[in-house]
N, C-alpha and C positions, 0 to 999 in steps of 0.2 A: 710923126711918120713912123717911129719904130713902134707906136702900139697897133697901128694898120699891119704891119709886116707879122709883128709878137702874138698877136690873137688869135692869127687862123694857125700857127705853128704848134701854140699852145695848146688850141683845141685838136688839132689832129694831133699831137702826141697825148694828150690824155684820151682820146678816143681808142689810140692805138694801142694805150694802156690797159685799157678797161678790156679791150678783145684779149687781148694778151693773157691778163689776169683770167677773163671768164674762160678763154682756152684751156688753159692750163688747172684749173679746177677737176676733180676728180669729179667722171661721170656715175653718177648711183644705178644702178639695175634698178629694172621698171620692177615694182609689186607685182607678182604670178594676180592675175584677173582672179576673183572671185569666182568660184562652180555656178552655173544656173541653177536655180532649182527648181523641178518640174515632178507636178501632180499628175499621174495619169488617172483618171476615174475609169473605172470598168462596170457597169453595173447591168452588163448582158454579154452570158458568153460567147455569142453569137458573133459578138463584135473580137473577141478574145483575139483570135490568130491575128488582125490588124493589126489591133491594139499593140501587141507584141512586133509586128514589123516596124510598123510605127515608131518603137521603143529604139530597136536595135537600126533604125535610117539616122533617127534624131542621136543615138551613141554613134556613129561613124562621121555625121555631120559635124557635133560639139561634142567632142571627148570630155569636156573640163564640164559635167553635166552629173548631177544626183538629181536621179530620175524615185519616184514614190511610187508605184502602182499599187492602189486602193479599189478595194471590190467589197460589193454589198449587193444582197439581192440573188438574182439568175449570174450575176459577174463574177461570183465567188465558182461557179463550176468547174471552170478554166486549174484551178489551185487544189482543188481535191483530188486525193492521192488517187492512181488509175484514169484520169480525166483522158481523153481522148476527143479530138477535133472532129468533124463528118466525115475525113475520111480513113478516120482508125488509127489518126496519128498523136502520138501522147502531148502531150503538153512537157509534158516535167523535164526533156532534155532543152527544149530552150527556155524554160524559166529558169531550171540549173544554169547555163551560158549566160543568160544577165545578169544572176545574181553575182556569178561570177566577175562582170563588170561592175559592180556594184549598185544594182539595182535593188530595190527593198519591195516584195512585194509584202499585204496588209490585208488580210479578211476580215468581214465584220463579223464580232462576236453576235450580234443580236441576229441576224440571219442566222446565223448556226442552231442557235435557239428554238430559234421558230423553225428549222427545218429538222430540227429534234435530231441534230450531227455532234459530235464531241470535238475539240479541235485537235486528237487523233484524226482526226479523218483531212485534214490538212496539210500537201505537202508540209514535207520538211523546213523548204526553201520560205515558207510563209510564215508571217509575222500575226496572231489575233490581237485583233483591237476592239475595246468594248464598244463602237461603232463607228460606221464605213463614213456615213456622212458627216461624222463629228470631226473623224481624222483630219476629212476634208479643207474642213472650216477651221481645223485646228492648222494646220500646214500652211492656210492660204493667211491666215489673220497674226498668227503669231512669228510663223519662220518665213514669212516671203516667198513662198512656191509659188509659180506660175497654173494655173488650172487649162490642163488639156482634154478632152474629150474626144475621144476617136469613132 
């Protein structure tokens, strides 16, 4: 009779131990999440002013975001110093403002090439790489980028 009575007392106070003990454990702080990380391709500057809204919706949505804009081709227009949009509006103050959020923009060196440009002739705010679709494939294959196309 007294193990009927001793078994369930027993187990609700080890039960009651066990909350007690896990209660009283120090709570750790979560790990800060990982940045996403995200490729924008550009390879027509037609697309450019999107592409760039695009950029600065996706920063107010996910702040914790390294964003890559990569141009090769007519995409590189947008980044060349003097660039202006269709309606005479520059480019280079909101590439300045993302880069400023930490956005990296990228031109491909071999377009430059072929379009016989020096990478003098490339914003400041831009990055040349010896090419736009190697970047690509290098971002997406080795560092885990996400690939966006606007």
């Amino acid at each position: 009779m007294k193990s009927k009575f001793f078994a369930p007392l027993a187990l609700t106070l080890l039960l009651g131990g066990v909350s007690a003990a896990h209660a009283a454990a120090p709570i750790e702080a979560a790990a800060p999440a990982a940045p996403e990380k995200v490729v924008y391709h550009v390879n027509d500057s037609d697309n450019a002013m999107a592409a760039l809204r695009n950029i600065r919706n996706h920063l107010n949505a996910s702040a914790n975001t390294h964003i890559v804009v990569v141009t090769h081709g007519k995409g590189i227009d947008f980044l060349l110093n003097g660039a202006q949009d269709k309606n005479g509006n520059p480019y280079e103050p909101i590439v300045q403002s993302l880069k400023d959020q930490g956005v990296d923009f990228r031109v491909c060196n071999n377009t430059l090439k072929s379009r016989k440009l020096d990478s003098s002739a490339v914003l400041q705010e831009a990055t040349v790489v010896p090419s736009g679709v190697a970047e690509i494939g290098r971002l997406q294959a080795r560092e885990g980028y996400v690939y966006l196309k606007p």
